[in-house]
C-alpha positions as CSV (number, residue, x, y, z in Angstrom):
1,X,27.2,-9.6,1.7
2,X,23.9,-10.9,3.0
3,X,23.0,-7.5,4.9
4,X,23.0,-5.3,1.6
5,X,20.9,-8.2,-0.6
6,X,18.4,-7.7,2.3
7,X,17.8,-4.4,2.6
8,X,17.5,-4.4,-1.2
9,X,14.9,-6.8,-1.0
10,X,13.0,-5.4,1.4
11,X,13.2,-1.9,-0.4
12,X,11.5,-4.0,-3.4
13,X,8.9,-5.3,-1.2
14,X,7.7,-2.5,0.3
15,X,8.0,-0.5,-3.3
16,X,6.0,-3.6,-4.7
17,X,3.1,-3.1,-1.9
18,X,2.8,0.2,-2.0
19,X,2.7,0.8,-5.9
20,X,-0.2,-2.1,-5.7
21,X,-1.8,-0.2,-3.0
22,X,-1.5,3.3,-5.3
23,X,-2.9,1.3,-8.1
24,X,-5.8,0.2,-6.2
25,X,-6.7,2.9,-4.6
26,X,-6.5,5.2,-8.1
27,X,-9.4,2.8,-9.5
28,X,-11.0,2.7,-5.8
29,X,-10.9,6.8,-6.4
30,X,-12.3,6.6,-10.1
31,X,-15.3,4.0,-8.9
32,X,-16.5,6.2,-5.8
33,X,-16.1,9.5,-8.2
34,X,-18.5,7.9,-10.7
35,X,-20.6,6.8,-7.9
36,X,-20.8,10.5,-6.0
37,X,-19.8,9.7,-3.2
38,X,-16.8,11.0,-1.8
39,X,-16.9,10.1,2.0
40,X,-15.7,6.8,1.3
41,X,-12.1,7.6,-0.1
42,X,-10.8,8.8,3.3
43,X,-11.8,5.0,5.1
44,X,-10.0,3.2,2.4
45,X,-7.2,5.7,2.5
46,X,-6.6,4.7,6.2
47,X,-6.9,1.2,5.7
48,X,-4.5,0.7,3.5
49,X,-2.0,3.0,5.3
50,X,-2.4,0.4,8.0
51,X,-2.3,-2.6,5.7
52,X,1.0,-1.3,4.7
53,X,2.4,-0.9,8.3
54,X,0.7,-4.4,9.2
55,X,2.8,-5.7,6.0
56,X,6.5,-4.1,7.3
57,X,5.8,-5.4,10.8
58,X,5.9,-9.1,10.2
59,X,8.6,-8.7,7.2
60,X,11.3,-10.7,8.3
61,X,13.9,-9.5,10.5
């Protein structure tokens, strides 16, 4: 019983992070479009693919 509640658990985390992250980086998108400059999507882009590794590596085993 324990095993299943987990793995639906974690399944919410990681949906949880990465909608936040989508959110963020659709506003990050709309700033830098307003601002022209387009070279800086691609930095944050790869950030935040790591943050989201960083985040499944110390979840709980």
């Amino acid at each position: 019983m324990i095993a299943p509640q987990y793995e639906e658990g974690e399944q919410l985390f990681t949906f949880f992070v990465q909608s936040q992250t989508i959110i963020f980086l659709f506003f990050y998108n709309q700033y830098v479009y307003r601002q022209q400059r387009h070279w800086q999507v691609l930095p944050i882009t790869i950030g935040s693919a790591i943050n989201i590794r960083s985040l499944r590596t110390y979840a709980p085993a």
